[in-house]
C-alpha positions in Angstrom: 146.9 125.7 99.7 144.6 126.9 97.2 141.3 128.4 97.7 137.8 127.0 95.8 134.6 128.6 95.6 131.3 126.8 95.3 128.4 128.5 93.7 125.8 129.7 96.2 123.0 127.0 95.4 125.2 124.4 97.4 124.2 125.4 100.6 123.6 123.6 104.1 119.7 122.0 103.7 120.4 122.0 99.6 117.9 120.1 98.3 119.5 116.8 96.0 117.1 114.3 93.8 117.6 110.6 94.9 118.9 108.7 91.7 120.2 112.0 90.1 124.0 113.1 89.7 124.5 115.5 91.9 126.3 118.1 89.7 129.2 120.1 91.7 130.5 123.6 90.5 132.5 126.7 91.3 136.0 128.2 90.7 139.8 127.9 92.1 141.8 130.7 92.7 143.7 128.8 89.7 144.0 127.2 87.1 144.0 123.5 86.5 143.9 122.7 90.0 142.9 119.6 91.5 139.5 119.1 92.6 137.8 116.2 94.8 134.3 116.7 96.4 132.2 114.5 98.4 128.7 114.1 100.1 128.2 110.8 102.2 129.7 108.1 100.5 129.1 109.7 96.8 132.9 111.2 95.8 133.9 112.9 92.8 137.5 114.1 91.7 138.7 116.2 88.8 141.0 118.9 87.6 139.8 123.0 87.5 140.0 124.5 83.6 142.4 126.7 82.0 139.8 129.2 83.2 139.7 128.0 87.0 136.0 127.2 86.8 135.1 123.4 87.1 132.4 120.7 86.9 132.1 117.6 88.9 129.1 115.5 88.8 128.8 113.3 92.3 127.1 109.9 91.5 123.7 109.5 92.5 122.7 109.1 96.2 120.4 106.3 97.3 117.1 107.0 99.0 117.9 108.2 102.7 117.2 109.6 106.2 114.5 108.3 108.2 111.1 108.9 106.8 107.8 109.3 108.7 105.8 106.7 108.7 103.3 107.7 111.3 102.6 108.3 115.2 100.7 107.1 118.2 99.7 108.7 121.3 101.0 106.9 124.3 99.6 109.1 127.7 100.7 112.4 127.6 103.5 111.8 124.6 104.0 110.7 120.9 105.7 108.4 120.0 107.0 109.2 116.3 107.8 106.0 113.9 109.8 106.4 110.6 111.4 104.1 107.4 114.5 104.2 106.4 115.6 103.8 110.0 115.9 100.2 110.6 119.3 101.2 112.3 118.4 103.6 114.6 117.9 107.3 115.1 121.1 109.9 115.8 121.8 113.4 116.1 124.3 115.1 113.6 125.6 117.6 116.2 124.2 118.8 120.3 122.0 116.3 122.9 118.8 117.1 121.7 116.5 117.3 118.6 115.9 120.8 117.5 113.4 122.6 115.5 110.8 119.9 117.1 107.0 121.0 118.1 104.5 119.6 120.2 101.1 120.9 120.5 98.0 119.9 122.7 93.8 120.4 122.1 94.2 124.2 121.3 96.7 123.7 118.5 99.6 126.4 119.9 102.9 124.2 119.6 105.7 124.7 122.1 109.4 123.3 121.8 109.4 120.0 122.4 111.0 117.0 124.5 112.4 113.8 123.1 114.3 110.7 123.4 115.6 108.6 120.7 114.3 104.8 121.0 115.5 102.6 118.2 113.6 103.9 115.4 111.4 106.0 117.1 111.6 109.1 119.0 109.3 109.8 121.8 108.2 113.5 121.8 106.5 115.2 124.9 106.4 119.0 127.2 106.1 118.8 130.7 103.0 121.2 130.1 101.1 119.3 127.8 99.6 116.9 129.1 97.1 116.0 126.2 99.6 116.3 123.1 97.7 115.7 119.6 100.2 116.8 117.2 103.9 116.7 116.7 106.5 119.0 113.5 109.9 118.5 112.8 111.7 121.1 110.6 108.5 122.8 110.0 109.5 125.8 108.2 111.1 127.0 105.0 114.5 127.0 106.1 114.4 124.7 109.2 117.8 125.7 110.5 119.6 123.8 113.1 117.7 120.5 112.1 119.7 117.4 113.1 117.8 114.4 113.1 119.9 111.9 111.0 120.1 108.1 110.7 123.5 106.7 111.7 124.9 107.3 108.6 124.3 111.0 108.7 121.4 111.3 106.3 119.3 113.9 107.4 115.4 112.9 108.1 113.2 114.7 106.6 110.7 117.4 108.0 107.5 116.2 109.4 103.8 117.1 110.6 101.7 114.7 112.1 98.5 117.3 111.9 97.3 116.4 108.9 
């Protein structure tokens, strides 16, 4: 078995254009090895240099992950409504949605609640019973994020406060 090495930009929450190749890079322990690397259904294979080092370009993704749309307030929760999810809402790993807020009248947010419902997710805290505002992945590096479609693509981070 022989060991690769990616460079340090492809990371877990890496940030890829839609309709852009998705170039692929790094380094095998050696030479002219074989290479294959893939991302959701995009797959690319190839054979390292006489220098170990190698370049694969992944094709282009298409647009995906559920997208907010918008919200409503249904009694004391909020229900959240997104594109790109005709098929449903998922969890890529656990039994809840993490790095999910929920805030009432005074503004502080509090982890949140939620079920999946089709293409929605309802979002409440037993302690709010006014809720205004709702974030998902709200933060620079939102780690542990795991809202997907069924798929797997990831849905993107979210504020409703605005």
């Amino acid at each position: 078995m022989y060991t690769m090495k990616l460079t340090p930009l492809l990371t877990d929450h890496a940030i890829v254009q839609r309709h852009q190749s998705i170039p692929v890079w790094g380094w095998t322990d050696k030479p002219r090895t074989r290479i294959k690397a893939s991302l959701g259904p995009s797959q690319a294979e190839g054979i390292s240099g006489d220098d170990a080092r190698f370049l694969l370009r992944l094709p282009a993704l298409p647009a995906g992950g559920p997208l907010y749309r918008g919200h409503r307030v249904e009694g004391s929760r909020i229900r959240v409504l997104f594109d790109q999810a005709a098929d449903g809402l998922a969890l890529r790993d656990g039994d809840a949605v993490r790095t999910l807020m929920i805030a009432g009248k005074k503004g502080t947010f509090m982890p949140a609640r939620s079920a999946i419902e089709g293409a929605s997710l309802v979002v409440w805290h037993d302690e709010i019973p006014e809720p205004v505002a709702v974030r998902y992945a709200w933060a620079d590096n939102p780690e542990g994020a795991n809202l997907v479609d069924p798929g797997g693509y990831p849905a993107g981070p979210f504020r409703t406060d605005r």
